[in-house]
C-alpha angles and dihedrals in degrees: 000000000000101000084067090049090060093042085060108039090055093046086057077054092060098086100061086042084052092046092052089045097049089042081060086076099046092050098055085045091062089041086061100044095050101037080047090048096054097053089048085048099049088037091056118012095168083075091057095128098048094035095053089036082060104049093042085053090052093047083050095046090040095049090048088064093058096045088057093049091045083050094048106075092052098050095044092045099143 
């Protein structure tokens, strides 16, 4: 009996193991706009303005992306 108990009480955990593992993809994604970012930056620096409006644009969109996977669970809780 306890082994179900235990069954039960991990597979509540995988959520938050499903949420880590589905952050992994946002943060590269930040890692890419900004390492991206700073070569377009240091290749023309006369584009500073648009260069930095678009990859704020892409950290907010990306992040986004996270916030709703980290709401999700919660909302679609069964």
């Amino acid at each position: 009996m306890s082994v179900l108990a235990e069954v039960t009480g991990s597979l509540s955990n995988l959520g938050s193991i499903g949420y880590g593992l589905a952050a992994i993809g946002p943060g590269i994604g930040v890692g890419i706009i900004f390492g991206q970012g700073v070569q377009a930056i240091a290749r023309q620096p006369e584009a500073y303005g648009l260069i930095r409006q678009n990859m704020l644009l892409g950290f907010v969109l990306t992040e986004a992306l996270a916030l709703i996977g980290l709401v999700a669970p919660f909302m679609f809780r069964g």
